[in-house]
MITIGU-23370 format. One record per residue: x, y, z of N, C-alpha, C, O in turn. Coordinates in steps of 0.2 Angstrom, whole numbers, plus 2048, in hexadecimal, padded with zeros to 3 digits. Atoms other than C-alpha are relative to their C-alpha. Example, Ala and Ser with C-alpha at 12.3 -4.5 7.8 and 13.67 -1.06 7.14 Angstrom:
BEGIN
8047FA80083E7EA827804806800809805803/7FC7FA7FF8447FB8247FC8058037FF80B804/
This chain:
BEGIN
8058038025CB27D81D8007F98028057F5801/8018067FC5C626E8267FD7FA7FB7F87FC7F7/8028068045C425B81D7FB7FE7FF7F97FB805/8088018005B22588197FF7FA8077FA7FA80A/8048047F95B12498288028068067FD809808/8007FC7F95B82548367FE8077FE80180B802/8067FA8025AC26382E7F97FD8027F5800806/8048067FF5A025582E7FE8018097FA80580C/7FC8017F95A42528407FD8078057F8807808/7FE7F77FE5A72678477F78038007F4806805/8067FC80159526B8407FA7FE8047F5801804/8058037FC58B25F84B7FF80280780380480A/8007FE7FB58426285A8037FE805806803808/7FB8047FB58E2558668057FE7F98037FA7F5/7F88038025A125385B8017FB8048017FB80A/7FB8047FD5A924485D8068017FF8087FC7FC/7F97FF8015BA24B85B8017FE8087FE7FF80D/7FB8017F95C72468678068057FD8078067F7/7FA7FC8025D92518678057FB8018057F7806/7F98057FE5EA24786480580580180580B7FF/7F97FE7FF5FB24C8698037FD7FE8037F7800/7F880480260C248860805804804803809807/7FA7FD7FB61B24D8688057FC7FC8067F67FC/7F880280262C24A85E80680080180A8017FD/7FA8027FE6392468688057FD7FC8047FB7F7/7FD8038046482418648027F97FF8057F67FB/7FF80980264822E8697FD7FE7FB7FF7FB7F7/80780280663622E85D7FB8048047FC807809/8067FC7FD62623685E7FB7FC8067FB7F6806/8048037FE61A23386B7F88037FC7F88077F8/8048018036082328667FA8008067FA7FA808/8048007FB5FA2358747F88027FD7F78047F7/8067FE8035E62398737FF8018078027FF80C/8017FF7F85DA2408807FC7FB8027FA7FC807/8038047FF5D12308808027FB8058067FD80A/7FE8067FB5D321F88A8027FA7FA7FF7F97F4/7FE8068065DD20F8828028037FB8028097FA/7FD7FD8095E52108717FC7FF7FB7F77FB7FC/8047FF8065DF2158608047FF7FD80A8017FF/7FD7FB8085E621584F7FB8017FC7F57FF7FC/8047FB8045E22218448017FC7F88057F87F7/7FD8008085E021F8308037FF7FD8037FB7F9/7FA8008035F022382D8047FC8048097FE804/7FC8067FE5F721483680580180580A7FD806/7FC7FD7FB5FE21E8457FB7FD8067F57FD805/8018037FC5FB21685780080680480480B804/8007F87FB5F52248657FD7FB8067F97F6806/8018037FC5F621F8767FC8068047FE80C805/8067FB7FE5E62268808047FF8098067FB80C/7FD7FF7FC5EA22E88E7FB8038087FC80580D/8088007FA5D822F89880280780480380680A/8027F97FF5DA24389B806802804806805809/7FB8007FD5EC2428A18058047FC80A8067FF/7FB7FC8025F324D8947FB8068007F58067FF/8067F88035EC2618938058037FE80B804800/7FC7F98035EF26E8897FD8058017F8804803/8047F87FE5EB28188B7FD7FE7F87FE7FA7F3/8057FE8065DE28787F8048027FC80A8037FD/7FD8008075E228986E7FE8087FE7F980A7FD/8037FA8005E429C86B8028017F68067FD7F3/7FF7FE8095E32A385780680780280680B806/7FC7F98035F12AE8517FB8077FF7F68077FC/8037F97FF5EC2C085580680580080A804804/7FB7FD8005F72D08508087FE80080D800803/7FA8028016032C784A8067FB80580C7F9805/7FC8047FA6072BD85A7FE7F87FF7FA7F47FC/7FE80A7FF60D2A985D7FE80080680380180A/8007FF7F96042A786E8027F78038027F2800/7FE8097FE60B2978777FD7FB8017F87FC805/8028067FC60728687B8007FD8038067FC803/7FE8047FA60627C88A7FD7FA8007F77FA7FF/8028057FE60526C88C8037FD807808800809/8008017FD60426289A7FF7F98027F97F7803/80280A80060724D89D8027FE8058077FE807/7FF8047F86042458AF8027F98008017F67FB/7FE8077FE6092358B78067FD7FA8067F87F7/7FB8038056192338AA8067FF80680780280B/7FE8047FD6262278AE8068038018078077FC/7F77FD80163A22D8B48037FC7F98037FF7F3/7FF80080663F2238A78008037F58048037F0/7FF7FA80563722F8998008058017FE8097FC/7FF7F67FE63A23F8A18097FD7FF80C8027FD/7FC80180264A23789F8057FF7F980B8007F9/8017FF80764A23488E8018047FD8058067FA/8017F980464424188880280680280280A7FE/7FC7FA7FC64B24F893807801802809805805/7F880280065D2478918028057FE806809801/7FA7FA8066642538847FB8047FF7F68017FD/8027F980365C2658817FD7FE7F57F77FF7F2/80080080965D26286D7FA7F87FF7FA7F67F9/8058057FF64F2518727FA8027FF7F57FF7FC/8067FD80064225D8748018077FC7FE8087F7/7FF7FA80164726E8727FF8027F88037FF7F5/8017FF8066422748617FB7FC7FB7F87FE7F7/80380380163926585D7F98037FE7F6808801/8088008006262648567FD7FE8058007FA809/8078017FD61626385E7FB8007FC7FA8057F8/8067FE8046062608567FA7FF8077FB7FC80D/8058037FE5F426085C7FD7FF7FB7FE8027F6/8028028045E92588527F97FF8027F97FF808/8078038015D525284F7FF7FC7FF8037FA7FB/8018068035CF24484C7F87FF7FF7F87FA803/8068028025BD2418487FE7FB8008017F87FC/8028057FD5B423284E7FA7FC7FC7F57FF7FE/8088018005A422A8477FC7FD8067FF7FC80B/8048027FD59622384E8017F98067FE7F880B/7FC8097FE59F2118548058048038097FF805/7FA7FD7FD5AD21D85B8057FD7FF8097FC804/7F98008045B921884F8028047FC7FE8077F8/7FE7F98055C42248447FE8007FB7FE7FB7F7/8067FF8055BA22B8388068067FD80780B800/7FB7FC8045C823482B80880280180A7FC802/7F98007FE5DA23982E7FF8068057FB80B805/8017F97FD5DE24683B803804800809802800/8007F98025DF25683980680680580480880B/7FD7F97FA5EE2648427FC8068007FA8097FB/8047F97FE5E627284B80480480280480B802/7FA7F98005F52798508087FB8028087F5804/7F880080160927684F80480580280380B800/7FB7FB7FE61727D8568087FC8038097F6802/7F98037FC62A27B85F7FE7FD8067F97FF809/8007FE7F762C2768718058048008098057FB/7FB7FC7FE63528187880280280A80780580C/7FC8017FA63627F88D7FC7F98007F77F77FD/8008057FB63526F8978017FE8058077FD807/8007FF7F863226C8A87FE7FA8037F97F7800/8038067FD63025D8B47FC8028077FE807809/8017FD7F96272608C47FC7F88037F97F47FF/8008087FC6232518D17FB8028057FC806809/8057FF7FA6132508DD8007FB8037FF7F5800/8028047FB6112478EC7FB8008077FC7FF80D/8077FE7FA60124A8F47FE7F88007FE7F37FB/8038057FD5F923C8FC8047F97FF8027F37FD/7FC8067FF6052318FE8027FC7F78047F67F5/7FE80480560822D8EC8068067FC80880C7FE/7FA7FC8056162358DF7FE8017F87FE7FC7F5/80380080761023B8CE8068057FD80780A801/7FD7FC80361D2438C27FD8027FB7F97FE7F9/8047FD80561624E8B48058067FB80A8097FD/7FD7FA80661D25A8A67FC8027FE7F78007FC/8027FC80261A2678A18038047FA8078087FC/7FE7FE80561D26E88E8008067FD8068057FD/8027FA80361B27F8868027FE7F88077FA7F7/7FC80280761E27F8747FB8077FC7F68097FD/8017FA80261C28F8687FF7FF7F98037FD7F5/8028008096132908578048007FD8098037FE/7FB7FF80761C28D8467FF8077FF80380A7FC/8007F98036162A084480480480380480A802/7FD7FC7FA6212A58528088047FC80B8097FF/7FA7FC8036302AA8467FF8037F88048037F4/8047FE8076262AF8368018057FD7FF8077F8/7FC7FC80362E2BF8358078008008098027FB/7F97FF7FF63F2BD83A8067FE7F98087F87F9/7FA80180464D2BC82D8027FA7FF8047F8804/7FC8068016552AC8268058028008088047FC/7F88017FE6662AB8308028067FA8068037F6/7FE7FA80266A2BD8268018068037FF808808/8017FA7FE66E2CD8288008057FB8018027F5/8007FB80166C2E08228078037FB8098097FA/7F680080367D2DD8167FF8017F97F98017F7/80080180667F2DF8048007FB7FC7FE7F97F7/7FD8098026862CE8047FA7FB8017FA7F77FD/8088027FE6752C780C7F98027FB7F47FF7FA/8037FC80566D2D28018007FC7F87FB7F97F6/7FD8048066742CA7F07FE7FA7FE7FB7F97F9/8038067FE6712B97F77F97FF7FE7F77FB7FA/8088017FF6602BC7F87FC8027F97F78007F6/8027FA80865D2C87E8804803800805808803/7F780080566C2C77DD7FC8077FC7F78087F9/8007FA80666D2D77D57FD8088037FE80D801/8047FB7FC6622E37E380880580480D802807/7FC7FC7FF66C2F27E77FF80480780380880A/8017FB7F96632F87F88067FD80680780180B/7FA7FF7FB6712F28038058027FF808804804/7F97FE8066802F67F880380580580A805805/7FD7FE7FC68330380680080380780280880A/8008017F867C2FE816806801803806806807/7FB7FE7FC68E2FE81C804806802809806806/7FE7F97FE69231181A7FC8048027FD80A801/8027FB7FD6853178227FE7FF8087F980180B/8008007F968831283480280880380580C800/8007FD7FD68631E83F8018087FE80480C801/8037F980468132D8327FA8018017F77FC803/8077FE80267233782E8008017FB8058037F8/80080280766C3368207F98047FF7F4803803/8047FC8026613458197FC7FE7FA7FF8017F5/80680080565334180D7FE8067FD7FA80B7FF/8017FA80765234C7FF7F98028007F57FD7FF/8087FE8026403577FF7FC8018077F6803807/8038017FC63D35580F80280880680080980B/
């Protein structure tokens, strides 16, 4: 359910939403928009506009259960924050990502707080370096993978009696997971 301004906003013929990007590193978060110049937003966060220098792939919907990935994409960044932040594995690696809405009014100032449309980990990082035309441009490149990307998987458990217990004290269905490795096991009626 979307906030009555950026519903406001969504329903009109030309939106003025812009999308932000945070990235939580672990020096600090960065803060970008697709705009040009800086903004703050409502919530008194400063985003620094990056006049179409960051992209992301399309924004796909959970379908069948799947977490499809993110790419993000920031040009002309400096060695010194590819350095930064690509120092240690654990800087990025697991960290958040948000993208975000923002809703603009008429005066094309922020009009509401803005809104996440999707969240996730990163999960690879890549530098890659172009040199066409006599100039040098460094750029990275992100992927980062939905919070829904492990929404089945097990909390740090296993298949044990003793995990079992942990979890609901008193349940007896594991009680003899471990004598029945590598039997068959006949069901009665069948």
């Amino acid at each position: 359910m979307l906030p009555a301004e950026l519903a406001e906003e969504v329903a009109k013929r030309q939106a003025r939403v812009a999308r932000l990007y945070r990235f939580d590193w672990i020096p600090g978060p960065s803060r970008y928009w697709s705009g040009f110049g800086p903004i703050r937003t409502n919530d008194g966060q400063q985003w620094k506009g990056t006049g179409g220098v960051i992209n992301a792939s399309p924004i796909t919907a959970v379908v069948n259960d799947s977490a499809p990935e993110q790419t993000f994409s920031l040009s002309g960044v400096t060695q010194e924050f590819i350095d930064q932040v690509k120092g240690e594995t654990a800087n990025w690696r697991g960290r958040f990502a948000f993208i975000l809405l923002q809703p603009f009014d008429e005066f094309a100032q922020p009009k509401g707080l803005p809104r996440p449309i999707w969240w996730g980990v990163m999960s690879t990082f890549t530098v890659a370096e172009d040199r066409s035309e006599g100039m040098r441009t460094k750029s990275i490149t992100l992927q980062g993978e939905s919070v829904l990307v492990n929404r089945f998987s097990p909390r740090q458990s296993y298949w044990t009696d003793r995990d079992q217990q942990a979890r609901f004290p008193g349940d007896k269905a594991c009680e003899r997971v471990m004598g029945m490795t590598d039997k068959t096991l006949t069901i009665p009626g069948r």
